[in-house]
FIVOZA-26317 format. One record per residue (C-alpha): x, y, z; residue in one letter. Coordinates in nm, 2 decimals, m for minus. Layout:
% residues N
X Y Z a
...
This chain:
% residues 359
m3.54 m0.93 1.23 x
m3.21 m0.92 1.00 x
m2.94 m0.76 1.11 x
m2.69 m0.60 0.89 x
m2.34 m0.45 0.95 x
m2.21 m0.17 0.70 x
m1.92 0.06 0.68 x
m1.92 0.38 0.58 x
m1.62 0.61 0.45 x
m1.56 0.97 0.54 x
m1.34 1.01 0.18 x
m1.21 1.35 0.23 x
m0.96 1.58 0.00 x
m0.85 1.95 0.02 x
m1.12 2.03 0.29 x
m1.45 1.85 0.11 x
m1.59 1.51 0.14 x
m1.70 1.30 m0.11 x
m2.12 1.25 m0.11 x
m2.30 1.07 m0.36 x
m2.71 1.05 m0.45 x
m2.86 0.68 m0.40 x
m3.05 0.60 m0.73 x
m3.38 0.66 m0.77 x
m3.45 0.28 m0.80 x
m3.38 0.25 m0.43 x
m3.59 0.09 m0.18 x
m3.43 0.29 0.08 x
m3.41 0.64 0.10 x
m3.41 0.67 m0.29 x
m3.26 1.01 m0.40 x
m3.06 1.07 m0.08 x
m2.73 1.14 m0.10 x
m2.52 0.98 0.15 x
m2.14 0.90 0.19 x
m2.02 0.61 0.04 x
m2.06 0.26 0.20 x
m2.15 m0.14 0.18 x
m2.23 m0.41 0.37 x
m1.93 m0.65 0.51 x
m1.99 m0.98 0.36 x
m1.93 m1.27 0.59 x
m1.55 m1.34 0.73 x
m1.44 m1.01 0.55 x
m1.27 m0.75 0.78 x
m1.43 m0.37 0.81 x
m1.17 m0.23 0.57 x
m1.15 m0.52 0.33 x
m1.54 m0.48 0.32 x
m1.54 m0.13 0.28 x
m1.23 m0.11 m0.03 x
m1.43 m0.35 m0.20 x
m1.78 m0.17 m0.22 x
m1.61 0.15 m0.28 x
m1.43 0.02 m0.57 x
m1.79 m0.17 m0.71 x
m1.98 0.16 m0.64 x
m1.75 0.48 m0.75 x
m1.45 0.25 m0.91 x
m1.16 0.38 m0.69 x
m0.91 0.24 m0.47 x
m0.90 0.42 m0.10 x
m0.70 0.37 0.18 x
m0.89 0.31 0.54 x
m0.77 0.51 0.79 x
m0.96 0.52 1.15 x
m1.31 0.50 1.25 x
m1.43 0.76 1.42 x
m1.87 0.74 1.43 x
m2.09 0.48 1.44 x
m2.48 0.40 1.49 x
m2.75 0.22 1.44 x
m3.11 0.20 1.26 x
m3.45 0.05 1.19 x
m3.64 0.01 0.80 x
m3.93 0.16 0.77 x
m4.10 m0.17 0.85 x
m3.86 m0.26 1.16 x
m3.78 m0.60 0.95 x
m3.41 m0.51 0.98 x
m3.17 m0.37 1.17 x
m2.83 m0.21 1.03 x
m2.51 m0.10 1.21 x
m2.30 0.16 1.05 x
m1.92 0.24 1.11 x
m1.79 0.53 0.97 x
m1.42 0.53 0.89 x
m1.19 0.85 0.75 x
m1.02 0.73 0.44 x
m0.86 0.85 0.11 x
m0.82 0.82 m0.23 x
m0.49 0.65 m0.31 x
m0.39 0.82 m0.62 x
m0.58 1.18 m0.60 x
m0.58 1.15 m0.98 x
m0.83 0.86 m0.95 x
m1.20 0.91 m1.20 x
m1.50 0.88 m1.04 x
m1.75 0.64 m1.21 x
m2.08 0.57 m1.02 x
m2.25 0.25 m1.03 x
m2.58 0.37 m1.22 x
m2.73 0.10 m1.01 x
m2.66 0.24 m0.67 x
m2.55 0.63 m0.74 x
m2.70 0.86 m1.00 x
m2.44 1.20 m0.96 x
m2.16 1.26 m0.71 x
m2.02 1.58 m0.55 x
m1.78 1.69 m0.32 x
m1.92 1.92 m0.03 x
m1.75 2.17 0.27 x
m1.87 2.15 0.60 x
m2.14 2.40 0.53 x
m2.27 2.21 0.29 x
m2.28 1.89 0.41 x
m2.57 2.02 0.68 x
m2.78 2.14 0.39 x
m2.76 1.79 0.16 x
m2.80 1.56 0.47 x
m3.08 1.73 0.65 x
m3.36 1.61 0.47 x
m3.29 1.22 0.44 x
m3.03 1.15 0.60 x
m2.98 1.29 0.92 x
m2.73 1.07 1.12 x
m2.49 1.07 0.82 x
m2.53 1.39 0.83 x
m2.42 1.42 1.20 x
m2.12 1.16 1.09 x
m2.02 1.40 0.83 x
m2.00 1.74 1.05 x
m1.85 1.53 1.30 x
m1.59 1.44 1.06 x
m1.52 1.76 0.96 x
m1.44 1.90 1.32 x
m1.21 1.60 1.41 x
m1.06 1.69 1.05 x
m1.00 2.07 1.12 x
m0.76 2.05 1.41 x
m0.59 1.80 1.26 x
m0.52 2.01 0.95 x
m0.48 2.32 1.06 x
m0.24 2.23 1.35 x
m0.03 1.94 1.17 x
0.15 2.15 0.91 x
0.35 1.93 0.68 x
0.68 1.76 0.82 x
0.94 1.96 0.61 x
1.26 1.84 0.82 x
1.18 1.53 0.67 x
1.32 1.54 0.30 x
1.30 1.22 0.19 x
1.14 0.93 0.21 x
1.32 0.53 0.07 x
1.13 0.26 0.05 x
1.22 m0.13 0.05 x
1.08 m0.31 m0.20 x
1.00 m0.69 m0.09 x
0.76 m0.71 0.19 x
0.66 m0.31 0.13 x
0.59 m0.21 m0.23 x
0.56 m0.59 m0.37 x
0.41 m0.84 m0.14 x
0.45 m1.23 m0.13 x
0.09 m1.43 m0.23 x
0.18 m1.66 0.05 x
0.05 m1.43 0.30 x
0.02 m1.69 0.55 x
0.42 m1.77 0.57 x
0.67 m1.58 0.69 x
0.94 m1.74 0.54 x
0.81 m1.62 0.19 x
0.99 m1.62 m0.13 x
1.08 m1.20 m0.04 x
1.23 m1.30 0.25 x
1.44 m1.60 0.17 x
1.62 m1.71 m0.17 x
1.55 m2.07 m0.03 x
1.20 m2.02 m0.02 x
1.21 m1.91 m0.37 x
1.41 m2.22 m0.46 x
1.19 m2.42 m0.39 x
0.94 m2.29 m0.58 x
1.13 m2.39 m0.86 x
1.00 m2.77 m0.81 x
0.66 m2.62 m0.93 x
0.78 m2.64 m1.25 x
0.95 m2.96 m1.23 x
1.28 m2.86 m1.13 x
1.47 m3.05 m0.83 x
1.63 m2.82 m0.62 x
1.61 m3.01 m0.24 x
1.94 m3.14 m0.24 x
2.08 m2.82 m0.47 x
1.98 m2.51 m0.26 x
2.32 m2.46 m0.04 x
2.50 m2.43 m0.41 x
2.23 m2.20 m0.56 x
2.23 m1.97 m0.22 x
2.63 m1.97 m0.30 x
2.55 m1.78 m0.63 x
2.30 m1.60 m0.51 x
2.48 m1.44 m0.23 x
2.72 m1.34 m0.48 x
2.50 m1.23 m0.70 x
2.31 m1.02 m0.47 x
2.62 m0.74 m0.39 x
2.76 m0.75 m0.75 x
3.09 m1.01 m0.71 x
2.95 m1.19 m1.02 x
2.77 m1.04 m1.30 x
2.41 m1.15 m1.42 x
2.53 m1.36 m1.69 x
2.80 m1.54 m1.47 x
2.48 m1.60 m1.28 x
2.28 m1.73 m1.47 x
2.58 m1.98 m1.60 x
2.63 m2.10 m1.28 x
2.27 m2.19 m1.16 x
2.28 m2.33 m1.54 x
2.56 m2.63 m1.43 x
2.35 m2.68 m1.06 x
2.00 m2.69 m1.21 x
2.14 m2.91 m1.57 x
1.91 m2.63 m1.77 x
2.04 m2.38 m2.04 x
2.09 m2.06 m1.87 x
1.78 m1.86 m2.09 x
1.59 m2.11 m1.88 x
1.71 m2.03 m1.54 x
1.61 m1.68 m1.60 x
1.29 m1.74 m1.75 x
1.22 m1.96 m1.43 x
1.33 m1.73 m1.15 x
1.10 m1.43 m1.39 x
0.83 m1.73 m1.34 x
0.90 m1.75 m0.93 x
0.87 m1.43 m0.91 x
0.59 m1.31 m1.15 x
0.37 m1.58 m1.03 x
0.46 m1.56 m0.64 x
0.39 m1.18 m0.56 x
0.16 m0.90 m0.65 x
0.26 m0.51 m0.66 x
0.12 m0.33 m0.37 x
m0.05 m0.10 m0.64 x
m0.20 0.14 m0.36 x
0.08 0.22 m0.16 x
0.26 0.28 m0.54 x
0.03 0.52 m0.64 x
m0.01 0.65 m0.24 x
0.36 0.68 m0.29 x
0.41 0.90 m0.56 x
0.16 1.17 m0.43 x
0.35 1.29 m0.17 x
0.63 1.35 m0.44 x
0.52 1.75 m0.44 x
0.67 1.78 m0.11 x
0.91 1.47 m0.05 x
1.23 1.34 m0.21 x
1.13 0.94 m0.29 x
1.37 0.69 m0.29 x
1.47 0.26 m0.30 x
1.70 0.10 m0.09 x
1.64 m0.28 m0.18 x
1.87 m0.60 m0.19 x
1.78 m0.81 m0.49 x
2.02 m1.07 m0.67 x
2.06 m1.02 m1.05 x
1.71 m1.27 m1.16 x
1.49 m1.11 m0.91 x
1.49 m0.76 m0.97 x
1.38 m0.77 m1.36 x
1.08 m0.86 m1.22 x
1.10 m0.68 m0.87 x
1.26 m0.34 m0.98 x
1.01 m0.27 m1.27 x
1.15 m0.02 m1.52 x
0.90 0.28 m1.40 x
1.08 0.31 m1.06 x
1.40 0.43 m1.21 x
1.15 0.71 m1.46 x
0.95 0.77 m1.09 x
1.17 0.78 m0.78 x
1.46 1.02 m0.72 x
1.74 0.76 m0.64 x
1.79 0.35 m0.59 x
1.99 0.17 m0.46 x
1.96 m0.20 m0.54 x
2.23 m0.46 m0.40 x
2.27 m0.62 m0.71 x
2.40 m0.30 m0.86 x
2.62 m0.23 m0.61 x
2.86 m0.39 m0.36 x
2.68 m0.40 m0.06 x
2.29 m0.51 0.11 x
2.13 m0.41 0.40 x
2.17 m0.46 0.71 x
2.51 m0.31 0.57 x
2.57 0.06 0.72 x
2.72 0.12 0.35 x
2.39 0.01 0.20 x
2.22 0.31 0.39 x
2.51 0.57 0.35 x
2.49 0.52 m0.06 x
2.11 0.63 m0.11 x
2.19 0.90 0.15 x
2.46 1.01 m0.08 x
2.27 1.01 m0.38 x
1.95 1.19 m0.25 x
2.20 1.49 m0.14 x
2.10 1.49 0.18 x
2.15 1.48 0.57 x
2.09 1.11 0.74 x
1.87 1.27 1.00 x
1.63 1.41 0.68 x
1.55 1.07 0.60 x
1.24 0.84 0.70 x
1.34 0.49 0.62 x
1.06 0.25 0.58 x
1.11 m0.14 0.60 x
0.96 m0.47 0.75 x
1.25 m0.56 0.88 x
1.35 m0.46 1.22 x
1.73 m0.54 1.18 x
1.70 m0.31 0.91 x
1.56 m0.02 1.08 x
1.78 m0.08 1.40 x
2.10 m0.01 1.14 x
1.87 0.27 1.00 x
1.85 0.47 1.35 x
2.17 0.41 1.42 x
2.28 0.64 1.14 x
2.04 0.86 1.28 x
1.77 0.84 1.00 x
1.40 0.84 1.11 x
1.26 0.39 1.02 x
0.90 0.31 1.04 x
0.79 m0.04 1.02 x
0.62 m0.16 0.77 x
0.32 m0.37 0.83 x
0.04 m0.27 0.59 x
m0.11 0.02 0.37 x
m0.34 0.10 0.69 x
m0.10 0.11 0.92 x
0.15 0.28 0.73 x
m0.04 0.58 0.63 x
m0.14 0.62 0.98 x
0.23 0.60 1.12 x
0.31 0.86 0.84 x
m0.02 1.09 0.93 x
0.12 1.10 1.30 x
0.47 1.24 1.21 x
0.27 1.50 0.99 x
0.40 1.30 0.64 x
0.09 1.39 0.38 x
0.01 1.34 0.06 x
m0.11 1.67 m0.19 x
């Protein structure tokens, strides 16, 4: 006998869950509508699994919050024997089209609670049960949560939070040392062992505003013996080729705009943030702060008390979100709310207990 572990999402918005109807070409249970799910492929995690097959089957990005159901089943033939886990989860941008994999889904809808016993009860009775039971661990949690209104806004760091490092697997990545960055310059030939104590001079200059970006880029020019066009195209290079956008929690992000003030409190020297601060933050966010601009870089009090200033508001109406503890010690301190920064999962979770939702 095979046996087969799947997850399952409950993907749920403004009081309806998302159902879709298995193609007609399908071995099992063809024409059934069913939530959305796949198989875990081998070393993948639940929620890695699960984002994956949701984007291949209906072509949007969710974020996986907990699971709440699970159970088990037989084919028709008892040749195999599959494990479901069924997990509540999102849409990260509620904007997001829907387009079903003809293969696996012929129409899709989105359903109440009353519904949901009338499309399930035919085929698919225990995701059926899964769905109800999602909708009554749902309800409370709506109706009793309202939405967190003494918190007015929320400011987000940007390295380590919304852009990651590719090197997952170091701590010391380029986002959380200027060294580390350095020495990515040697992938492109440069020599900077013996040059990194004079290029983390500049840098720290750089970084609160003592030296412009030109004087920057002249300076690392006479360390690194390269025109200064070239040290900037080579940090953009670092940078663009060393870290990814975390897309999701971007577009997660901006949907709780309707009710929140959003906001960037980020140190960046003067090569890192053309690629770091991407021009759509200043058109998207209500206020930034970036070190680089200014005169002063966290874990600097002044740092915190100058995107306080410019969002208009009270310390204590802010939620601070970082992955830096030292950072968030200096944050509570000033008596603004931190939350640690881990990843998307975790994060929307931390938010979802203190009653922070999206639209």
């Amino acid at each position: 006998m095979i046996q087969k572990i799947t997850a399952v999402v409950f993907l749920y918005q403004d009081n309806k869950v998302l159902i879709a109807k298995r193609a007609d070409s399908k071995k099992f249970l063809p024409g059934g509508w069913e939530l959305p799910w796949g198989h875990i492929e081998f070393a993948e995690t639940m929620e890695e699994g699960l984002i994956r097959e949701i984007k291949e089957e209906i072509n949007i990005d969710v974020i996986i919050e907990n699971p709440f159901h699970a159970f088990t089943y037989t084919n028709d033939d008892n040749t195999k024997h599959t494990i479901e886990v069924v997990y509540f989860a999102r849409m990260s941008n509620p904007n997001q089209e829907i387009r079903l994999n003809p293969e696996d889904h012929s129409e899709y809808r989105w359903i109440n609670e009353e519904e949901a016993k009338d499309f399930f009860l035919q085929k698919n009775k225990e995701e059926g049960n899964a769905a109800i039971k999602g909708f009554l661990l749902q309800k409370p949690m709506l109706e009793n949560n309202s939405i967190n209104l003494d918190i007015k806004a929320l400011i987000f760091d940007i390295g380590g939070v919304l852009f990651l490092a590719k090197e997952e697997n170091n701590e010391k990545h380029l986002l959380s040392s200027f060294r580390r960055a350095c020495l990515h310059l040697n992938d492109f030939g440069i020599d900077t062992y013996d040059r990194i104590d004079e290029l983390f001079s500049i840098y720290r200059q750089s970084s609160v505003w003592e030296i412009t970006k030109e004087e920057t880029m002249n300076q690392m020019s006479n360390v690194l013996k390269v025109s200064p066009a070239e040290v900037e195209l080579l940090f953009k290079r670092v940078y663009k080729e060393n870290t990814i956008e975390n897309i999701e929690l971007y577009n997660f992000v901006l949907s709780l705009k309707e009710n929140y003030k959003l906001a960037i409190l980020s140190n960046q020297f003067h090569l890192s943030s053309s690629v770091l601060v991407p021009e759509k933050y200043y058109e998207k966010f209500d206020a930034l702060e970036i070190s680089s601009d200014s005169n002063f870089k966290k874990p600097d009090e002044r740092a915190f008390l100058a995107i306080i200033q410019k969002l208009g508001i009270k310390a204590e109406e802010c939620l601070f979100i970082d992955d830096k503890q030292d950072n968030l010690d200096v944050a509570e301190k000033l008596n603004m709310k931190a939350l640690l920064f881990e990843d998307n999962q975790q994060f929307i979770s931390d938010l979802r207990k203190m009653n922070i939702y999206n639209k």
